[in-house]
C-alpha positions in Angstrom: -78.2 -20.8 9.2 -79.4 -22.3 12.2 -77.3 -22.9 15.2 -77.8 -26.5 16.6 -75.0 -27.3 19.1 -72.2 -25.1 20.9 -69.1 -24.8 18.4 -65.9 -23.0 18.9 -63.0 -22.0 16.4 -59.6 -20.4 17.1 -57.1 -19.9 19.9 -55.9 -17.8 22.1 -52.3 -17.4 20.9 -51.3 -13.5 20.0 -53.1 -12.6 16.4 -56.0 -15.1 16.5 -59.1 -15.1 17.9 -61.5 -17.6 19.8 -64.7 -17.9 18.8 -67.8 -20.0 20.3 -71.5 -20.3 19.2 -74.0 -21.3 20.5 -77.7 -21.8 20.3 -79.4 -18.7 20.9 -83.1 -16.8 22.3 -84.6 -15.4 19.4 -81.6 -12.4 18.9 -78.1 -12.4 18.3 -76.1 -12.0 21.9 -72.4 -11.0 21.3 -70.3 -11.3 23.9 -66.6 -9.7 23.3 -63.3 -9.4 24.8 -60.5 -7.8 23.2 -56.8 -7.0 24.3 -57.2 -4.0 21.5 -60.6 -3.1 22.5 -59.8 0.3 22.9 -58.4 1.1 19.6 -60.5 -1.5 17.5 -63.7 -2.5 19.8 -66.5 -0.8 17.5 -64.6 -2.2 14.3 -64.0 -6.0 16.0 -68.0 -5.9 16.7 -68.8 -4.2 13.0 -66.7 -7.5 11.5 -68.7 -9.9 14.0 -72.3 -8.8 13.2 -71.2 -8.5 9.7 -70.2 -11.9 9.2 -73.4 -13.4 11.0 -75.3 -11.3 8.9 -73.6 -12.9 5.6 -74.1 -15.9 6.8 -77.5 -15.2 7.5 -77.5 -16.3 11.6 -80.1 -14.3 13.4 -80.5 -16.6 16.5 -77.4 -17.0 18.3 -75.2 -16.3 21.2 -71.6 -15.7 20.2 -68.8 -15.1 22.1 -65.2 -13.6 21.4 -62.0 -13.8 22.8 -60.0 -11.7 20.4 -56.1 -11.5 20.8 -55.4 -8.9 18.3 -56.7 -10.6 15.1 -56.8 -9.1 11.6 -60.6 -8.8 10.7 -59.8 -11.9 7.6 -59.0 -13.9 10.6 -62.3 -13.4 13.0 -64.0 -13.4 10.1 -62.7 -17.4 9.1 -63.3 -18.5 12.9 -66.7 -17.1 13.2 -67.5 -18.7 9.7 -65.1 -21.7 11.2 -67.2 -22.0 14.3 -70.6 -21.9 12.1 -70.5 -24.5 10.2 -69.2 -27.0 13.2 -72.7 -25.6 15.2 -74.7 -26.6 12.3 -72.8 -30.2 11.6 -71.6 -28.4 7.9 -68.0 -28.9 8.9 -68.1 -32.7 7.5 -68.8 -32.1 3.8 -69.5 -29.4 1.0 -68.1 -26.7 3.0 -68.5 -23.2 0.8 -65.1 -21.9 2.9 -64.8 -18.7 1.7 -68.0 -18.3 -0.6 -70.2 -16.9 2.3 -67.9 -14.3 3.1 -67.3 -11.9 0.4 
């Protein structure tokens, strides 16, 4: 999918996680905070670059703000925050069927 404006999904409330798009320079950029990073930091980037790959995004710069999510949960705002940056989020939404 192609990114084609700036989109975000989530909050930053305990357990959730924010998530912004945005058009990128040839590569994916990831950007990530975590209050877990610690103890989850290689597995929260594993679940990110996972889900872009599913939903086959190659050019983009994505940013996370994660407050302890559960990896369901990052993965449904990056999918979340997809769809808005590629106007998707109107009609025919396949919530859920990218991510398997």
């Amino acid at each position: 999918m192609e990114i084609k404006k700036t989109a975000m999904a989530g909050t930053l409330e305990s357990s959730d996680a924010q998530v912004t798009v945005e058009p990128g320079n040839g590569t994916v950029e990831l950007e990530l905070s975590s209050s877990v990073m610690n103890q989850y930091g290689r597995q929260i980037k594993e679940t990110v670059l996972a889900t872009l790959e599913r939903l086959e995004v190659d050019n983009a710069k994505i940013t996370v703000v994660d407050k302890g999510a559960l990896d369901c949960t990052l993965a449904a705002r990056i999918e979340c925050a997809v769809f808005r940056s590629c106007d998707k989020a109107d009609k025919d939404i396949p919530w859920g069927g990218m991510i398997r």
